[in-house]
Structure formats: C-alpha cells, structure tokens
C-alpha positions in Angstrom: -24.1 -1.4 -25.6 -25.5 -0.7 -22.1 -23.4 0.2 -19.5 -23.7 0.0 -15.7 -22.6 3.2 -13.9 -23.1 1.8 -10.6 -20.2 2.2 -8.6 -19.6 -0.2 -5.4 -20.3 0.9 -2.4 -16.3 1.0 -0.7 -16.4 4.4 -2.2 -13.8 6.8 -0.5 -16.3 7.8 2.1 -16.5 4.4 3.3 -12.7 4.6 4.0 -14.5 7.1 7.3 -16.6 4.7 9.2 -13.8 3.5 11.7 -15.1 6.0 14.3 -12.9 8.8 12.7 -14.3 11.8 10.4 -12.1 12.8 7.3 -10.8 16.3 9.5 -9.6 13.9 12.5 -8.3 11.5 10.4 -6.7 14.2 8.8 -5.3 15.7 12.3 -3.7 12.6 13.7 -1.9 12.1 10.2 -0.5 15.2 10.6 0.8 15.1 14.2 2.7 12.1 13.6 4.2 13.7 11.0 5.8 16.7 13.2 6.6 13.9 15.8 8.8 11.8 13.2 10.0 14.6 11.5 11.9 16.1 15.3 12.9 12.0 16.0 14.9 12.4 12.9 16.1 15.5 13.8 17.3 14.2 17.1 18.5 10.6 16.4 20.5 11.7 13.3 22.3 14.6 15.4 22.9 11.9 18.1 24.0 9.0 16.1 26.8 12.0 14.5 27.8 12.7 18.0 27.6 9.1 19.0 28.9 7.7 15.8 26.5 5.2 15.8 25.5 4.5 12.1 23.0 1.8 13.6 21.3 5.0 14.9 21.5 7.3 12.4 19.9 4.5 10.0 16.7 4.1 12.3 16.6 7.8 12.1 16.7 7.8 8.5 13.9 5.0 8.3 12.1 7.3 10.7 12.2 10.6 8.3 11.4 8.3 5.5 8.2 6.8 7.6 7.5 11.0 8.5 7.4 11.3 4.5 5.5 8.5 4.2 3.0 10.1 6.2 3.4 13.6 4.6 2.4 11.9 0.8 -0.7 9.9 2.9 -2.0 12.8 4.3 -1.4 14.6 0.7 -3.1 11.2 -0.8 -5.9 11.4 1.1 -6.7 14.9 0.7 -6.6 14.4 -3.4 -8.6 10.9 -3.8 -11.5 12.7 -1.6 -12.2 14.9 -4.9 -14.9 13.5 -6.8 -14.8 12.3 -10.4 -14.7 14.8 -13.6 -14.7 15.3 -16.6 -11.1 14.8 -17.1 -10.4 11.9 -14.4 -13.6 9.8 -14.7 -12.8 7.6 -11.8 -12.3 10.0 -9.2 -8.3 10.6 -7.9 -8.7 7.7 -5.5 -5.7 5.9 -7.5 -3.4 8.8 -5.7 -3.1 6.7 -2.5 -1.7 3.8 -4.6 0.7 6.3 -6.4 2.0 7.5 -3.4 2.3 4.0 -1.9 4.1 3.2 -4.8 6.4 6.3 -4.1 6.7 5.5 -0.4 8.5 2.1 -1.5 10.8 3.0 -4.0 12.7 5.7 -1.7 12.9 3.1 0.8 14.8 0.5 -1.4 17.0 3.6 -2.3 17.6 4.2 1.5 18.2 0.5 2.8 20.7 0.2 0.0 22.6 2.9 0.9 22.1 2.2 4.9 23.6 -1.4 3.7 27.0 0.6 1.7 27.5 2.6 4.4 27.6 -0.5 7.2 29.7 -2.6 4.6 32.5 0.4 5.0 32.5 0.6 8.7 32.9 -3.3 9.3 36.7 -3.3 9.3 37.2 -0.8 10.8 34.0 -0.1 13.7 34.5 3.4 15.0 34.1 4.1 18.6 30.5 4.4 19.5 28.4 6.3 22.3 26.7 3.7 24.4 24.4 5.8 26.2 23.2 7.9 23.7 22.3 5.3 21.5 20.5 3.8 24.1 18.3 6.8 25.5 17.8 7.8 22.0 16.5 4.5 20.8 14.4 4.2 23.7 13.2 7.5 22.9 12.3 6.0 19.2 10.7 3.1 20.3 8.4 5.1 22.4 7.5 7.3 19.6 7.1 4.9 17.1 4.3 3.1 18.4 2.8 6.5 19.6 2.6 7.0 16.2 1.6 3.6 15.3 -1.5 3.8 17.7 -2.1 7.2 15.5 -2.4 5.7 12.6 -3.7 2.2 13.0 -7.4 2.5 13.2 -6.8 4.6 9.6 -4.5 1.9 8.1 -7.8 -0.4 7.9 -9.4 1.3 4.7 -6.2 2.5 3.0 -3.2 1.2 1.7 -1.4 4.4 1.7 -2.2 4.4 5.4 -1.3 0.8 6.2 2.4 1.2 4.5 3.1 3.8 7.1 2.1 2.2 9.9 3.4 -0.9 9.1 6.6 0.9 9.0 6.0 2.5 12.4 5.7 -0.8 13.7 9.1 -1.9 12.0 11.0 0.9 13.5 9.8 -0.2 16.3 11.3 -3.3 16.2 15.0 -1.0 14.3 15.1 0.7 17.4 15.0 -2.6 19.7 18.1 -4.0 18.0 19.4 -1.0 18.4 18.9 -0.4 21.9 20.4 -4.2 22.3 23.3 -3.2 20.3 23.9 -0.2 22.8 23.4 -2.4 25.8 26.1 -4.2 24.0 28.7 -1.5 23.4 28.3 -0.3 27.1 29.0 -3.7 28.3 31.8 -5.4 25.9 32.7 -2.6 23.9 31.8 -4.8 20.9 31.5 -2.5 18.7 31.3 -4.8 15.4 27.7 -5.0 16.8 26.5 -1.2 15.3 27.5 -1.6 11.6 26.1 -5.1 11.7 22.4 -4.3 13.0 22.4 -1.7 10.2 22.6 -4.2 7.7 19.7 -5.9 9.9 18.1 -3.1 9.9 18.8 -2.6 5.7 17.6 -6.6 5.2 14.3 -5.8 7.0 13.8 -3.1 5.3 14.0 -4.7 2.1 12.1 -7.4 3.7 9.0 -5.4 4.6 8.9 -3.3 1.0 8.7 -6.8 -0.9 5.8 -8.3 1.1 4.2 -4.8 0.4 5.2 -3.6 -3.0 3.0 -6.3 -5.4 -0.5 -5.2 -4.4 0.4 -1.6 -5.1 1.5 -3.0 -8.6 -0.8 -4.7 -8.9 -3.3 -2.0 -9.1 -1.2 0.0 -10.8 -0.4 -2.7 -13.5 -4.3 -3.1 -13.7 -4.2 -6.7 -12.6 -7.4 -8.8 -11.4 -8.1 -8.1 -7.7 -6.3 -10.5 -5.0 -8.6 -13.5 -4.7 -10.8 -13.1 -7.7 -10.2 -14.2 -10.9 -11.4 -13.6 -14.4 -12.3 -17.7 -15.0 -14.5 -17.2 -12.1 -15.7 -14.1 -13.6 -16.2 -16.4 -16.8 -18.0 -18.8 -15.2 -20.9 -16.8 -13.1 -21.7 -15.2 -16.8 -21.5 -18.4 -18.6 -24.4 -19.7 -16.2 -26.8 -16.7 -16.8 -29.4 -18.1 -19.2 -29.0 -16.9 -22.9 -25.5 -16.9 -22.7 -23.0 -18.7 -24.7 -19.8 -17.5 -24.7 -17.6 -14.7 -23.4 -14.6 -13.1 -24.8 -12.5 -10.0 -24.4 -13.2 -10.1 -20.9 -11.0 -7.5 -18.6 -11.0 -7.7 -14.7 -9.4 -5.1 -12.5 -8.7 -2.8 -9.4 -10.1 0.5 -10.0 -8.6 1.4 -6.3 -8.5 -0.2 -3.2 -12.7 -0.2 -2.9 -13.5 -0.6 -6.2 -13.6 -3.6 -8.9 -14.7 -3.8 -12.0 -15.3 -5.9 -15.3 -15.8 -5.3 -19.1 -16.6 -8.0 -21.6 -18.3 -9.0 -24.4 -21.1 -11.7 -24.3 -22.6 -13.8 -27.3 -26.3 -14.3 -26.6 -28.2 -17.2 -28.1 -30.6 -15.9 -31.1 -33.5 -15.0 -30.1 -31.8 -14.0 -26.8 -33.4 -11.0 -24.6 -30.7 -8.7 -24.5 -31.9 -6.7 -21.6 -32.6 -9.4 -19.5 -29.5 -11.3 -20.1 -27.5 -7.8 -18.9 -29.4 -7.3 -16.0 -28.9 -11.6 -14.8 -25.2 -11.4 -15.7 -25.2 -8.4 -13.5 -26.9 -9.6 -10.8 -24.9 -12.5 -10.5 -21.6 -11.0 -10.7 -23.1 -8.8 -7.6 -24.4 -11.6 -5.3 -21.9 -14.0 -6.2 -18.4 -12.0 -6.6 -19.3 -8.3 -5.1 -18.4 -6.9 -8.3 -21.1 -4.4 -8.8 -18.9 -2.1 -11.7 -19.8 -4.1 -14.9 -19.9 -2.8 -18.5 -20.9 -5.7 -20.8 -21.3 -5.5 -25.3 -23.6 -8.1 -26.3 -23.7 -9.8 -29.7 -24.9 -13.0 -31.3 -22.2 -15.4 -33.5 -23.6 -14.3 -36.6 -22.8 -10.7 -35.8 -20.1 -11.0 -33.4 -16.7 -9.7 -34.2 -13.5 -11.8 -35.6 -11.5 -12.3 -32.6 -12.5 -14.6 -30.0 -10.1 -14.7 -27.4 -11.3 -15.1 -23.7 -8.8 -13.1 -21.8 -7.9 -9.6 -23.5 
C-alpha cells in the first residue's frame, strides 16, 4: 500500500511571504493587542459614566476582538511547531481551534449585548452625548489602526482574518454609535442608544455566521470549499488501469493543506506502480492536491464493500 508523504507546499512557512517575517508578524499582533485591551478599558469606564450601553457594547466587542488577537498570536506561535510523533500533521489545526473559540464567545456576547438593550427600551436612561461621541471617535480611530496591523497577516490565516474582519466591524459599531451620540446631543432621543446595540448585537451575529462554516468545516473534516470528491473521482477514474474507486475521503488538513485517501481497483494485469504515480500526478496538475495516500486492489481481491464516498 504506498503512500505519498509529500506534503503541499502552503506549508506554515508560506503563511510568511507577505513581506512580514514570523517575529514581525508576531510584534504587530501583539501591539494591537495592548491597544484594544486600554479601548476597552476606556470605552467601558466611559459608557458607565455616560450610561451609554451602545458604548459599553462596542467596548465589549472591542475586548472580545483584543482576545481574539491574544488566541491568534497564541495560534500562531503553536501551528509553527513541526510535526511529531504524537501529532503527525503538525499543530497547524490550532488556528482553526482558536477561530472556532473566537466565534463562540462572540455569539455568547451579542446575545447578552441584545438582553441588555431589550431592558433599557422602556425605559432609556439619560445618556452622555459628548462622551459617547469623543470616545467612539476615539474607537474608530483605533480600530482601523489595528486593522491596518493586521491586514497584510489576515491573507494566509484564518485565525488572523476573523480578527481583522472584526476590526473592520467595530469600525463600522463605533460609526453608529458616534451617529447615535450626534443624536442624543441634538434631540435628546435617547431611544436611539439601546436600539444601535441591538444593531450592533444583529451584526454581530451577522458577521460570525458568514465566518463560522469554514472553520467547521475543517474541523468537521469536510472536502475543501470548491473541490469535490466526484471531481476527485473523476481525474482517477481517467488514469489508465483504473477501474473503479471506492472509499474515497477528501479533506482540509488546515488552511494550506488538502488531502485524499482512497482505494483504487486496477485492471488485471495492471502496473500498480505506474497507475499510483499517474493518479498522482493528475490529482496534482489538475486539482493541486499533492497529499494522496491511495490502496490498490484488483476485483478479485478487493474487499466486500464498495461504496464510493466513505
């Protein structure tokens, strides 16, 4: 039963080659972490002595981004180890976990950001205009400081790309609430606070379901976005010497890496090496998958189940 160890070449070093070395990369992850970190600090002590809720939610999507960003920069650090004997792919799969992670606390937090406005619409407590205001100007400037951090990393990682893409949404939070300030200081409407934090909670929600399904996928060991296992099944099926294939698994290793197990029935008579090596090679010019571990057999000797997929 050969086996091709060949491993693609998006390996974790190629997640480097934007112009940015693993130690920079590693740098500018971290600052905008201390930066978020003290814009929580400040918007959630100002949206208490506002009473803004609007405020204190962007500030609490902004510690949730700076944690974001502390897992990343944890992520990043692991899935550089290499492979052992105990994790024979390498740790490159931590990214995904802590995408995964990422996610989840941010359903948790827009859900409660959406309880808390839901109180505070019948009755809208008085509101600071001006803080809200400097203070969401403050966050907006901030925000895509840290967005420009992060974005020439959020190319080759997942991890990466949730956090900026939440950057760029608490960009736009701290818009709506800067409006909803403007608002307060000129019509005292302030009906308008408690109902941007739901806005705020809906795009929230929003953003985490356009994100959360490739992470699961991975994790769920699905077939990569845009490839699929009867296209898989169809590249072998034209290799010469091939008849059939069965028990054929395609999935995501990580975010660089697919790969492909199956088992092929050879004619009789069949070169078994040959036919390897032109299944490979087709897989590799044709799909990019370059990971492929293959059992070969004949339908005398093959065994009793038959199914294509599984």
């Amino acid at each position: 039963m050969p086996h091709d160890h060949h491993h693609p070449g998006h390996t974790s070093a190629h997640r480097h080659t934007h112009g940015l070395s693993a130690a920079s990369g590693d740098r500018r992850v971290a600052f905008a972490v201390a930066v978020n970190i003290a814009l929580t600090v400040a918007q959630i002590i100002g949206g208490l002595i506002a009473g803004s809720m609007a405020l204190i939610a962007d500030g609490v999507h902004n510690f949730s981004d700076a944690m974001s960003l502390v897992l990343a920069f944890g992520a990043r650090k692991l899935a550089r180890r290499g492979a052992d004997a105990r994790m024979s792919y390498g740790w490159a799969r931590a990214e995904i976990v802590a995408a995964l992670i990422n996610y989840v606390t941010l359903v948790i937090i827009s859900l409660w950001l959406a309880v808390e406005a839901i109180g505070r619409l019948a009755s809208p407590p008085e509101v600071a205009g001006w803080i809200v205001v400097w203070l969401a100007g403050l966050a907006l400037a901030i925000d895509l400081a840290t967005a420009a951090l992060t974005w020439r990393l959020s190319k080759d990682s997942m991890n990466i790309r949730a956090a900026f893409l939440h950057n760029l949404a608490d960009a736009g939070a701290s818009v709506a609430v800067i409006v909803g300030g403007a608002l307060i200081l000129l019509y005292d409407w302030r009906l308008v606070d408690p109902l941007l934090t739901l806005g705020i909670s809906a795009f929230i929600l929003w953003h985490v379901a356009a994100e959360l399904m490739p992470v699961l996928r991975i994790l769920m060991l699905g077939a990569p976005d845009g490839l699929t296992a009867a296209s898989v099944e169809a590249c072998i099926l034209g290799v010469r010497g091939v008849e059939g294939v069965h028990h054929l698994h395609l999935w995501q290793i990580d975010e660089a890496r697919n790969a492909v197990s199956a088992h092929l029935v050879l004619a009789e008579g069949a070169d078994f090496a040959e036919a390897i090596r032109a299944a490979k090679t087709v897989l590799a010019e044709e799909l990019g998958l370059t990971h492929a571990t293959f059992e070969v057999e004949t339908r005398a000797g093959g065994c009793a189940d038959q199914t294509a997929i599984g």
